[in-house]
N, C-alpha and C positions, 0 to 999 in steps of 0.2 A: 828469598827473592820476592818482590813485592808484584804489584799488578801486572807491571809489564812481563815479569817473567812468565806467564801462562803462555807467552809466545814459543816459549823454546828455542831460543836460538840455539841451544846445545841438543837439537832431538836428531840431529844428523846420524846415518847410519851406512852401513855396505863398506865394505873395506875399497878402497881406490873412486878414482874421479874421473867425469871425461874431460878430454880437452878444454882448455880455457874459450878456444872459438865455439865449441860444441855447446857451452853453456851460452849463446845468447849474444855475444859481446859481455856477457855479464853486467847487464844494467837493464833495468826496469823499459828504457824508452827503446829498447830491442827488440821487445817484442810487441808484435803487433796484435789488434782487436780484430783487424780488416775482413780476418776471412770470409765470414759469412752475414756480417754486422751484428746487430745486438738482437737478441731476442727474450723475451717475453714470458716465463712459466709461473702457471699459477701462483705456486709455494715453491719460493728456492730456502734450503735452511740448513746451514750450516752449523754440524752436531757437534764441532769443536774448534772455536779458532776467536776470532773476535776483531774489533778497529784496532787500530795500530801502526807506528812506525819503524818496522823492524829494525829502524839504526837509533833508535830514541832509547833515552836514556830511563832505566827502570824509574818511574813514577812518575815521571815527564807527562804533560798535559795533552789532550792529542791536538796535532797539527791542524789548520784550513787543511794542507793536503788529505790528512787522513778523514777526513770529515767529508770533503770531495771525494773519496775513492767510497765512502759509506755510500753515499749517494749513488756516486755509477756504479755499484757493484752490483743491483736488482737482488739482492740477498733478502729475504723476509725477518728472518730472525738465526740469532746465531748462538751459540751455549759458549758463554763464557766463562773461563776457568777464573777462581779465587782461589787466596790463599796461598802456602807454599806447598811445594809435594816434599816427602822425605824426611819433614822437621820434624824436630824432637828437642823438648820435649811436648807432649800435646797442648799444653796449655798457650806455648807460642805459637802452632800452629792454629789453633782458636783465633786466636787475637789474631794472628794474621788473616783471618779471612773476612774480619770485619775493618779494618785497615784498609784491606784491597775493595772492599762492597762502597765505603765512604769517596775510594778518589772516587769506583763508578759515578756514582749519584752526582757527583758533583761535575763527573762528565755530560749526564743526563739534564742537568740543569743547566749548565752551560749551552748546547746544542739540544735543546726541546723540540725542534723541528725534525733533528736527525736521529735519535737515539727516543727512546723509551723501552724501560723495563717489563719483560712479560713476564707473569706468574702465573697464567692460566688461559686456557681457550679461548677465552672471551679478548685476551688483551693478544694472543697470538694476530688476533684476527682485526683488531685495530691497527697493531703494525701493518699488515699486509694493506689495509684501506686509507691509513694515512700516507703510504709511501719513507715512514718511518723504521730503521734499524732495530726490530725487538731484541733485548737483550735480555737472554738464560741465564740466570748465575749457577754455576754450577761446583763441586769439587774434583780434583783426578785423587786425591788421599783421606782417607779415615782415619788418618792419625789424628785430628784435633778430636776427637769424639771418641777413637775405640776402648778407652778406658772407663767412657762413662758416657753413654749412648742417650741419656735424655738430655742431651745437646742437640741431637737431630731434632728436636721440636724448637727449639732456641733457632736453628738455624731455619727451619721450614717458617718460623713464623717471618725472619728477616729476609725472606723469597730466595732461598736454595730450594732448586726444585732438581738437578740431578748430580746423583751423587755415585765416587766411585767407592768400593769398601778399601782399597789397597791401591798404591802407586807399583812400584817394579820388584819394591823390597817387600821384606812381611813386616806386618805388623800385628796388635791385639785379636786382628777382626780376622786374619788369612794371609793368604801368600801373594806375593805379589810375581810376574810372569819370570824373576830372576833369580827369584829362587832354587836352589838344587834341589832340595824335598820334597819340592812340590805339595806341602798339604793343602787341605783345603779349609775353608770356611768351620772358624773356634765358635765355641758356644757363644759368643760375644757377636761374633757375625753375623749370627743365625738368628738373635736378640734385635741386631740393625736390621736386618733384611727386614724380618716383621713388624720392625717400627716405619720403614721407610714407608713399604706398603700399606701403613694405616694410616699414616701423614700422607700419601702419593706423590711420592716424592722418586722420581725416575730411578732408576736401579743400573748400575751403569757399570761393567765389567771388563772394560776395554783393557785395563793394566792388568787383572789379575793371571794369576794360573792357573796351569790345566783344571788342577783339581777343584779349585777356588770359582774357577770358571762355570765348571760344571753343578758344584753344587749349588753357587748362587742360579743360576737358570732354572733349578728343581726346587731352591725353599721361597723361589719369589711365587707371590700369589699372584703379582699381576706382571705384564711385559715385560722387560727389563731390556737393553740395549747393550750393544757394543759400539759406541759413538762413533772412534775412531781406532781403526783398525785395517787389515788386509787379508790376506787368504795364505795361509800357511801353505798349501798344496801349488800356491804360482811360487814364492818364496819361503823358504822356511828361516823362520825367526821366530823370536819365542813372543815379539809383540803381535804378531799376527794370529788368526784363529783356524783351527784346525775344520775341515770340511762335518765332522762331526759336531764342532759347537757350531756350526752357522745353521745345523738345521737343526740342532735343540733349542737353539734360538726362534728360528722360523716359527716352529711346532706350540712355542710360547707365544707367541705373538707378536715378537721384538723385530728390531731393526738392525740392522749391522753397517756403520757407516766406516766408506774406504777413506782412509786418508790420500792427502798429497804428500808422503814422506819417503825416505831413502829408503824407511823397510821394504819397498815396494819392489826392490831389487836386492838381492845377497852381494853382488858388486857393483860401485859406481855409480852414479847420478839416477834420478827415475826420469822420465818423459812422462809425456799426455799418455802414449800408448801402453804404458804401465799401467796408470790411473784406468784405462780402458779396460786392460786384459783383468784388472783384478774385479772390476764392476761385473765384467760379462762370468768369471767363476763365480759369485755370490750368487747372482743369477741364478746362474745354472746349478748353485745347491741348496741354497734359499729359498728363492722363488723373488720375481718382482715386485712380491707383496713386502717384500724385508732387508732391502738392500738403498742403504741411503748417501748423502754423502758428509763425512766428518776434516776436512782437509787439518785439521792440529794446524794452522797455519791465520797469519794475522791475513786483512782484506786488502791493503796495499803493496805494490809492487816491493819487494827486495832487489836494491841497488848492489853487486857486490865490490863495494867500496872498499877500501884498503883496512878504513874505520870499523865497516861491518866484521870484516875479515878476521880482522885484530881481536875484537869483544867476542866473536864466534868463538875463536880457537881458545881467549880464558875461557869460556866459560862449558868448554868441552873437559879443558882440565878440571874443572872446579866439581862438573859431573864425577866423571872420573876419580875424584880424592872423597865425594860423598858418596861412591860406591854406587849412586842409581843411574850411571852410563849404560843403555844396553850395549850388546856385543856390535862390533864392526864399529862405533863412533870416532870419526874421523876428523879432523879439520878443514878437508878440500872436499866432503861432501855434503852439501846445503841441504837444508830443511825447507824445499820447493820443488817446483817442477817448471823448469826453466820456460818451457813452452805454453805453461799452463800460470803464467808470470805475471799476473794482469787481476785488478780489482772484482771484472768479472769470469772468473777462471771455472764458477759452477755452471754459468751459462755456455761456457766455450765448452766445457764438455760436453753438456746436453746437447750442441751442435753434433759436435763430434759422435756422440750416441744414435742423434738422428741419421747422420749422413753414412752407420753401417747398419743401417734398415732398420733400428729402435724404433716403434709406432709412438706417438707424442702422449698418448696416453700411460704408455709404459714408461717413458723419460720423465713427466710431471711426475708420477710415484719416484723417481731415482733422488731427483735435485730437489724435493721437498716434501712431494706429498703426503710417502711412508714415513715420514719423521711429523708430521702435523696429524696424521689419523694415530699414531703413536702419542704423541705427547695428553693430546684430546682423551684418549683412554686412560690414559694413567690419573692424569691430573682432576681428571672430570668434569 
């Protein structure tokens, strides 16, 4: 799957759907901005998602529209997935990530007003003053590299700055969250984790397994992240993390950002008040200091069009026949949140946060902060 696939139209999850009324009318101009108008936060940064037209066709150029929603969306920077997850064998997945880095750039060149690439602190902070989209390149699989790890410098110097060791399956480097075995982190992984940290190159364990999870938390020297994720103890799913890694997490330094996704419930569609109930547990086992937002979700509205619908349900199958479907993937449950529908869906939360008595200093850490005093550490 080429660039566009980092969108995931197949990350749908929860067995069952709600009513077709209950999702919105199901079209983007359903839902509205209105509630409280737009507002304003320091650093919004989104730890996994990117510009996009969720009905576009994989490698397709991005739209005026999607270029417009870059704009209205007040996003600072966002970590954008390369590459394929799950390929094999490694050397195509290599070449796919320099494939997918080439349409960027040429998106980047295209729209120079709206888009530029961040590789570090200094250029985090130029997006934020130009009112420009910084773009993270980032990976969710270690298959192009776990056979032979001094690719992470090949890749570090071509601006991957975070990286996952495993997608859902295992591979050279560990286990991925779908695993039955559960092991953890191979002498090989253990090889990457020390490389990543001497390139500073984010350490990013959102797919892996228990074990995989934990050990990378213990041989990273510096932070490391769970971009996108939820709280095992609101939902239990195996993509989500158990209250014990959010505060080995914490205790490291890291961040743990909640997604927009179906994991957010064990049955049927998520809501805003999902996305809520699982910010307010990380919270509450984390601390403020480590709890960010990762929505796995592109920045324009999802139409759900007959079109949409249709490419959805292949490519649930297509999951499904390559084995890295997690459990409950369905075809009537979307990879969004119907209420949270809209380009700027990090800001409407932060409303949402403030309006159940979040102080604004604690919500700036939520929608960006902790993910920009994160990256600033790692990267230096």
């Amino acid at each position: 799957m080429t660039r566009r696939g980092f969108v995931r139209l197949a990350a749908a999850a929860g067995a069952g759907a709600l009513p077709a009324a209950r999702l919105l009318a199901q079209t983007a101009g359903s839902v509205s901005e209105r509630p409280s108008g737009p507002r304003a936060f320091a650093f919004v940064i989104d730890a996994c998602g990117g510009p996009g037209d969720p009905a576009a066709e994989d490698g397709a150029a991005l739209s005026a529209r999607a270029i417009a929603d870059v704009r209205a969306s007040g996003i600072t920077a966002v970590n954008v997935t390369v590459g394929p997850v799950g390929e094999r064998p490694s050397l195509a997945a290599f070449e796919g990530i320099f494939r997918d880095l080439a349409d960027w750039e040429k998106e980047i060149e295209a729209h120079p007003d709206a888009l530029m690439r961040v590789r570090g602190a200094s250029e985090l902070d130029a997006a934020k003053s130009s009112g420009r989209l910084g773009l993270i390149f980032g990976l969710q699989d270690g298959v192009a590299f776990h056979d032979d790890v001094s690719r992470l410098e090949v890749l570090h110097r071509f601006g991957l700055r975070i990286i996952q060791p495993t997608y859902n399956l295992r591979n050279l480097l560990g286990d991925g969250c779908l695993e039955p075995d559960g092991a953890g982190l191979s002498r090989a992984g253990h090889e990457a984790v020390e490389r990543m940290n001497a390139l500073r190159i984010l350490l990013d364990l959102s797919h892996c397994g228990r074990r995989t999870t934990r050990d990378g938390v213990e041989a990273s020297k510096r932070p490391p992240a769970f971009t996108h994720t939820g709280c095992a103890s609101v939902a239990d799913h195996p993509r989500n993390k158990t209250d014990e890694e959010l505060r080995t997490l914490a205790e490291k330094g890291g961040v743990a950002g909640i997604y927009f996704m179906p994991y957010l419930r064990t049955a049927g569609q998520p809501m805003a008040e999902d996305v809520v109930r699982h910010v307010e547990r990380a919270v509450q086992v984390a601390g403020e200091d480590h709890v960010g937002i990762g929505t796995d979700g592109v920045i324009s509205a999802t139409d759900l069009s007959p079109e949409y619908k249709a490419k959805f349900r292949a490519d649930i199958e297509r999951r499904k026949k390559a084995g890295i479907g997690a459990p409950g993937e369905v075809p009537d449950v979307y990879p969004l949140v119907p209420d949270l529908n809209m380009p700027r869906r990090i800001q409407r939360l932060g409303e949402l946060l403030l309006a159940r008595g979040y102080s604004t200093a604690r919500v700036e850490k939520i929608v960006g902060g902790n993910f920009a005093r994160l990256f600033r550490e790692v990267w230096g």
